[in-house]
C-alpha positions in Angstrom: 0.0 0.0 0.0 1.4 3.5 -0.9 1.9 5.6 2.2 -0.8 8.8 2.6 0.2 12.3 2.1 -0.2 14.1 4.7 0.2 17.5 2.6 -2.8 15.9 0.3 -6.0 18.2 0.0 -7.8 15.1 2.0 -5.9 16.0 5.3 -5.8 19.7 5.1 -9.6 20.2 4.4 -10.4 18.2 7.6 -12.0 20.2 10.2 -9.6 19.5 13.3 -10.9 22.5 15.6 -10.4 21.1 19.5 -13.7 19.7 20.8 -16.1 18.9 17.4 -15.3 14.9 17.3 -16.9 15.3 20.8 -19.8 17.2 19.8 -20.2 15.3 16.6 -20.6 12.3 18.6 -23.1 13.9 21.0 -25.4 15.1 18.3 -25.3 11.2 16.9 -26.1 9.9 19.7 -29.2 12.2 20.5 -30.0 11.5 16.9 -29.8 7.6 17.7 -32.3 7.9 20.5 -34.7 10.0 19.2 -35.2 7.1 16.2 -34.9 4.5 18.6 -37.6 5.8 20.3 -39.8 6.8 17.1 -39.6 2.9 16.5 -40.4 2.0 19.9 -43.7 4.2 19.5 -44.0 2.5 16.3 -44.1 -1.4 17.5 -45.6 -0.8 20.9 -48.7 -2.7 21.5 -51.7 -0.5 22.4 -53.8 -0.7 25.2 -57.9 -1.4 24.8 -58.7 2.2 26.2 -56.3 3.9 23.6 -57.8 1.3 20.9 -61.5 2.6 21.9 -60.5 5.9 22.5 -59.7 5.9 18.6 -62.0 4.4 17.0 -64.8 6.3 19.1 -63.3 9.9 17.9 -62.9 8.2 14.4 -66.7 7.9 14.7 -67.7 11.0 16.3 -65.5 13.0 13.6 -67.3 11.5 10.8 -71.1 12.7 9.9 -74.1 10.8 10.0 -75.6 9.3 7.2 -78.7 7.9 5.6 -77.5 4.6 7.0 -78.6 5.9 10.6 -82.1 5.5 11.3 -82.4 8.5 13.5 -81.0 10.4 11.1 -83.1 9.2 8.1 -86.2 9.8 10.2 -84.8 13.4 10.8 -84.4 13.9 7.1 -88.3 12.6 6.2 -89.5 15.1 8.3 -87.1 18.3 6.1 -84.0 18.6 8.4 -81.5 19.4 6.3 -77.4 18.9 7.1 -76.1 21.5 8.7 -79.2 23.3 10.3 -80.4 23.7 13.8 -83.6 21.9 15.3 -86.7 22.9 15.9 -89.4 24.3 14.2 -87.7 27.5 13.4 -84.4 26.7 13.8 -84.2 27.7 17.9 -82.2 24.5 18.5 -78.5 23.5 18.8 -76.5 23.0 15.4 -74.1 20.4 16.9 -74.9 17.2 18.7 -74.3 17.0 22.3 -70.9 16.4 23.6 -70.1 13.0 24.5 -68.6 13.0 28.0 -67.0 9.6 29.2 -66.2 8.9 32.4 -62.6 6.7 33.1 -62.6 6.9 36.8 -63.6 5.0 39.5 -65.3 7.9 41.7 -68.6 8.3 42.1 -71.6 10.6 40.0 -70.6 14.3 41.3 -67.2 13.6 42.5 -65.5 15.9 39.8 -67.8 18.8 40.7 -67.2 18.1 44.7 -63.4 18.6 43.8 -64.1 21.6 41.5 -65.7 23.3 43.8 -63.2 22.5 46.7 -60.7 23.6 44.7 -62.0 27.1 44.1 -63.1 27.3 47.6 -59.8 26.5 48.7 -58.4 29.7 46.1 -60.6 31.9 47.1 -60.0 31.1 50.9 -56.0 31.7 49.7 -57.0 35.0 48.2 -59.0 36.4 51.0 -55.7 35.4 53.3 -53.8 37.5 50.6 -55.9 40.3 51.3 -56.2 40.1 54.7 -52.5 40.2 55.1 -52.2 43.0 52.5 -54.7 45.1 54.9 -52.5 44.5 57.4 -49.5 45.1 55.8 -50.8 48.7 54.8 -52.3 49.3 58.1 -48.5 48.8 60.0 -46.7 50.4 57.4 -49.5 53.5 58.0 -48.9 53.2 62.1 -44.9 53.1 61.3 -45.7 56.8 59.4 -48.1 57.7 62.2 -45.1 56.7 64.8 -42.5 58.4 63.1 -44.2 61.9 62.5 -44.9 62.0 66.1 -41.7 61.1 67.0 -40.2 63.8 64.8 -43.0 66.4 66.1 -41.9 65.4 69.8 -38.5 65.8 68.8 -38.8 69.2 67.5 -41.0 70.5 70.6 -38.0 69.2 72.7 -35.6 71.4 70.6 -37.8 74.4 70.5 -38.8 73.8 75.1 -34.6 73.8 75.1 -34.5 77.0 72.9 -36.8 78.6 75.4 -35.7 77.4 78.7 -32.2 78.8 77.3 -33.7 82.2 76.1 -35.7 82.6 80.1 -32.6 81.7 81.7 -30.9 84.8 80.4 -33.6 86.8 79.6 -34.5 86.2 83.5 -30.9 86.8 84.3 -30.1 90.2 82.2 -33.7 91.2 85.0 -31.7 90.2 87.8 -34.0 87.1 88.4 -32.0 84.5 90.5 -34.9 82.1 90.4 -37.0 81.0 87.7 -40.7 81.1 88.0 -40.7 77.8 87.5 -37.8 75.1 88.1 -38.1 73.8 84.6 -38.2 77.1 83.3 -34.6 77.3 83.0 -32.2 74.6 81.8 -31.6 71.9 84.7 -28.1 72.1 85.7 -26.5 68.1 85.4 -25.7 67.1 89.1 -26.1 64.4 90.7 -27.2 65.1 94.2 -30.4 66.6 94.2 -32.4 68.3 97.4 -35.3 66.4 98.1 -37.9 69.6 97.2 -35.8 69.6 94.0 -36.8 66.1 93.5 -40.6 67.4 94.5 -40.3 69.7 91.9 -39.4 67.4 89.2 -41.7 65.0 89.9 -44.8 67.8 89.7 -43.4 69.1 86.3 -43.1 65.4 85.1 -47.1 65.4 85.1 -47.1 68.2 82.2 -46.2 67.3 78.7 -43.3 68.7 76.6 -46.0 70.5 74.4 -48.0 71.6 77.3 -44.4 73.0 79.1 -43.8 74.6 75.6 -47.0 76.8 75.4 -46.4 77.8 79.1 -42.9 78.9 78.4 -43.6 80.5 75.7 -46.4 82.8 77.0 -44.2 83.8 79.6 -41.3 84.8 77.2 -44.1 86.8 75.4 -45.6 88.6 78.6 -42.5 88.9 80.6 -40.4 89.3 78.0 -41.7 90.2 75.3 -39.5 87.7 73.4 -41.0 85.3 70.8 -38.3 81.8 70.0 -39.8 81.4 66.5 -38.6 84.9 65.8 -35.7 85.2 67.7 -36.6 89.0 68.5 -37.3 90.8 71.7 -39.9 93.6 70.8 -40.3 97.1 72.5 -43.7 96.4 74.3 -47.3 94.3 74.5 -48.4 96.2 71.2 -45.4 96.0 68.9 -45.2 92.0 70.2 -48.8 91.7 68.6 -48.7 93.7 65.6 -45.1 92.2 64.2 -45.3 88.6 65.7 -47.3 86.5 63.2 -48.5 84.4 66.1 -47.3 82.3 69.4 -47.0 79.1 67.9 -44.6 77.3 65.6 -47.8 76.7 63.0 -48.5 80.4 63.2 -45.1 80.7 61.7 -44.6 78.7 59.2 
């Protein structure tokens, strides 16, 4: 035998990229199955039920003909092919369905489960709303929460702002004591008298927003100071004709 040229056109019009002998063989195989299993559909032996299954839609799908008794007598008295029953034509076009039943369960068994079923989605749906509701209704309490805390917050800031503004207001009047203990800042210490304590505890019982509007009436009738403004007027009538108003609203 002569030797093979390995400079030949046969050897350098091969396709030798890395991996295709591996895919090649894949795709053959896949190919081999698939026909394998196109002749196993082939020679398989059907069952009875697919048998009568069959030839009973082979039956349905053809039309009646004057063979058929029923429909010869239909034809005798001027039905035609094609048109509905009934003396004026009212009726149904198509025959009824034919329904049949495989199962072993009893009459009504499918419509039990039917209905089951959609009473068992529409119980999942109400939970769905339900917990949507309640979703909404927390994440409407969180907003609720949260402005409140951010009012209650800024009334702190603003009671500071006007315990700080009596304190020297107070002071530049040569008032030692404030009206009020908790007019003025609270100094940090840690021994307290006990009619400091007594003193605490009975301004404990009023609210920051309720110590706020007290503080700030004073500041305007004392003083004549308004915190919103940050202006100490000349008297009672400039106070009430410049200041839009003795509230934080009022100046907005």
């Amino acid at each position: 035998d002569e030797e093979e040229d390995y400079m030949s056109d046969l050897f350098i019009k091969q396709d030798v990229r890395p991996g295709l002998p591996m895919v090649r063989r894949m795709k053959e195989a896949i190919q081999k199955e698939e026909k394998q299993k196109e002749a196993n559909e082939k020679n398989r032996q059907k069952s009875i039920k697919e048998e009568e299954k069959e030839r009973r839609d082979l039956v349905l799908k053809s039309a009646l003909g004057n063979e058929n008794k029923g429909f010869a007598l239909l034809q005798k008295m001027g039905y035609k092919s094609g048109q509905a029953l009934g003396k004026s034509g009212e009726g149904i076009v198509e025959p009824i369905p034919l329904n049949i039943k495989t199962g072993l369960s009893g009459l009504g068994h499918e419509e039990l489960k039917k209905r089951k079923a959609e009473e068992k989605l529409e119980n999942y749906r109400q939970k769905l709303q339900m917990k949507r509701k309640a979703n909404e209704q927390a994440a409407d309490q969180f907003r609720v929460r949260f402005k409140n805390k951010q009012e209650e917050r800024k009334m702190e800031g603003d009671l500071r702002k006007s315990q700080r503004a009596c304190q020297q207001l107070d002071m530049q009047k040569d008032i030692d004591v404030p009206k009020e203990t908790w007019y003025w800042l609270e100094p940090e210490e840690e021994d307290k008298d006990d009619e400091d304590k007594e003193d605490e505890c009975t301004s404990s019982d009023l609210s920051v927003s309720e110590k706020l509007h007290i503080l700030t009436a004073y500041l305007r009738e004392k003083h004549f100071y308004c915190i919103w403004c940050g202006i100490t007027y000349e008297d009672p009538e400039d106070l009430s004709s410049n200041c839009p108003g003795d509230s934080a609203a009022d100046h907005d």
